[in-house]
C-alpha positions in Angstrom: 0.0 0.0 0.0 3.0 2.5 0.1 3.5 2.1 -3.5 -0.5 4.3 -3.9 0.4 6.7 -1.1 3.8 7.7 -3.1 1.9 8.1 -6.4 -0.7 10.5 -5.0 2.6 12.4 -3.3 3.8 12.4 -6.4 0.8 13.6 -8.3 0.1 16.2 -5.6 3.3 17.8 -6.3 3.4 17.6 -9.8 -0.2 19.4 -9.7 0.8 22.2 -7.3 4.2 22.8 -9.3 1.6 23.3 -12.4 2.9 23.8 -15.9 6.1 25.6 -16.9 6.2 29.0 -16.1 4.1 31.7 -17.9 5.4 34.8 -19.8 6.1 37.0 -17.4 6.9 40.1 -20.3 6.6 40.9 -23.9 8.3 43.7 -26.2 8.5 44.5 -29.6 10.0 47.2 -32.0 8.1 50.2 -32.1 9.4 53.3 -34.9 9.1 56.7 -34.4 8.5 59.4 -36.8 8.5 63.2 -37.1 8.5 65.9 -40.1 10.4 69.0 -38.9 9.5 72.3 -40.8 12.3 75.3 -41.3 10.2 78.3 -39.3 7.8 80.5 -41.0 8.6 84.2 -41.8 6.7 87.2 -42.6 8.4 89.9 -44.3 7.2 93.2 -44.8 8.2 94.5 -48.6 5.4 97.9 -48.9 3.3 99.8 -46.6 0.0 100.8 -46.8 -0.6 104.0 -48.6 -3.7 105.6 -49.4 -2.4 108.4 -51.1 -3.0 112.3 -50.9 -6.8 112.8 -51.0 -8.7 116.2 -50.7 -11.8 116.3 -48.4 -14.7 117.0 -49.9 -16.3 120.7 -49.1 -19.7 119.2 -48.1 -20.6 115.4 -47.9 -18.4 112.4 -47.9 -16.4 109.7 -49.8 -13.7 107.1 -49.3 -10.6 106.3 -50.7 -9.9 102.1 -51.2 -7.2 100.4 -52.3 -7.3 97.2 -53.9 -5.7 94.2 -52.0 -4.8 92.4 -54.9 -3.6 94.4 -57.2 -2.9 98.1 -55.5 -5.7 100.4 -57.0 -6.6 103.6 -56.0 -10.3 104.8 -56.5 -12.5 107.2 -55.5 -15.9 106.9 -54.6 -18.7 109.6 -53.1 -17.1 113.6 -52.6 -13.6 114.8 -52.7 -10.8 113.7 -54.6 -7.4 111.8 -55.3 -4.1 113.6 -56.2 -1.2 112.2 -57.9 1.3 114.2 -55.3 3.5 113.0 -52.2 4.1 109.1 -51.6 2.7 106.7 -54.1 -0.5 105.2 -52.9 -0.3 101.7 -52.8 -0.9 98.5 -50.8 1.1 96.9 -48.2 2.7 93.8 -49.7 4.1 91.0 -47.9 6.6 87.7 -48.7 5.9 84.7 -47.3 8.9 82.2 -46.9 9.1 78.2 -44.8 8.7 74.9 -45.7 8.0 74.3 -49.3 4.6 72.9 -49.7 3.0 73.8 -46.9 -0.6 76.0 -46.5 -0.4 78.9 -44.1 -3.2 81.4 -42.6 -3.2 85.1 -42.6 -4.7 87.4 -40.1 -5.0 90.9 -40.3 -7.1 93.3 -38.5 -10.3 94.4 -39.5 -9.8 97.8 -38.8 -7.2 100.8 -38.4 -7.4 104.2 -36.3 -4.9 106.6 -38.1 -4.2 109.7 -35.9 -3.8 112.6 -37.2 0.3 113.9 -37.2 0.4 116.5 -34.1 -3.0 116.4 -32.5 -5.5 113.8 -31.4 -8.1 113.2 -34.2 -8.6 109.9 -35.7 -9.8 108.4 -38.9 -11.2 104.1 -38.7 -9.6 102.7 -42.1 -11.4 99.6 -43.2 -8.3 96.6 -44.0 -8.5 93.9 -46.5 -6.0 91.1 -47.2 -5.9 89.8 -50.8 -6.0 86.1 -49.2 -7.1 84.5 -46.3 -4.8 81.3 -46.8 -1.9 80.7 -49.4 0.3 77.7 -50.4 4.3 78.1 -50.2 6.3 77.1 -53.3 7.5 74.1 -53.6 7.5 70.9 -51.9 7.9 68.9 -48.4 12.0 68.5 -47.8 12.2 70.3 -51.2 14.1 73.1 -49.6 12.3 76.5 -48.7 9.3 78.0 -50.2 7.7 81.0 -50.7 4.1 83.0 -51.1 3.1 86.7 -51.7 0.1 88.8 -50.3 -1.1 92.3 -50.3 -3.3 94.0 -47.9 -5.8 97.0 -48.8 -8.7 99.1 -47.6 -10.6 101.8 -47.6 -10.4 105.0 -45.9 -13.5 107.2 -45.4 -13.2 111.2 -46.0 -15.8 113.3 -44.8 -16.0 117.2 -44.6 -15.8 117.3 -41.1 -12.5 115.7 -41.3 -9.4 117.7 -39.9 -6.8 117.7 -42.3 -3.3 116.7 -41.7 -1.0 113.8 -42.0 -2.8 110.2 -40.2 -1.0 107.4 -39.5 -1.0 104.4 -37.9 0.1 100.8 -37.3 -1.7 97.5 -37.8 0.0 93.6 -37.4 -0.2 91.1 -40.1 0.2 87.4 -38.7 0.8 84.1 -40.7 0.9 80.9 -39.5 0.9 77.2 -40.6 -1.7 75.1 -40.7 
């Protein structure tokens, strides 16, 4: 009877050691990617100019200049003259990664103050594009895009006259 008692020892601990071992870890090979762009840059090549204009004696007009392609015109009272800086409107270079879509921002508006006292004139802005493309491709080396940015300045006869001026920020960025 000794020879039963030692099997069922034995099968006892055979069935409490259990089966080899389980995986205790796993790994594998994971790759990582990553597209690095050269920065973007916005340079400024014109300013915004609307010109000389004459007020009108009663009434009122405005003064716009075309975003895409820099036209002056007239519309309502008063008038344009061909003297002093060049009207014109602001232009802009665009230059990163070749390839790539960007966004442009301007303001909607501009307060020019008028040169030596405190009166102010709201000028209307408009960019020739709200998006653009840069030349060229991905890794291709660096592209490049072009913009322009007009508006349209009111004139009124109650108007003070003088030199205005003013500031406004142009912002691109990728998409």
């Amino acid at each position: 009877m000794l020879k039963p008692r030692i099997a069922i020892i034995v099968a006892g601990l055979l069935l409490a050691t259990g089966p080899a071992a389980a995986q205790s870890n796993s790994s594998t090979v994971v790759a990582a990617t990553g597209v690095i762009f050269q920065p973007i840059v916005l340079t400024k090549d014109t300013d915004l100019n609307f010109g000389t204009v004459v007020r009108p004696q009663s009434g009122s007009g405005s003064v716009a200049i075309d975003a895409a392609t820099g036209q002056r015109t007239l519309s309502g009272q008063g008038a344009v003259l061909n003297t002093g800086p060049a009207a014109g409107r602001a232009t802009f270079t665009v230059g990163g990664e070749g390839g790539q879509t960007f966004t442009i921002s301007a303001p909607a508006t501009l307060t020019l103050t008028r040169s030596g006292g405190s009166e102010t004139v709201v000028a209307t802005l408009t960019p020739s594009a709200t998006t653009g493309v840069l030349s060229g491709s991905l890794g291709g080396g660096p592209g490049s895009s072009s913009f322009g940015v007009g508006g349209q300045l009111p004139i009124a006869d109650s108007l003070t006259a003088g030199a205005y001026a003013g500031t406004f920020t142009v912002t691109v960025a990728y998409n």
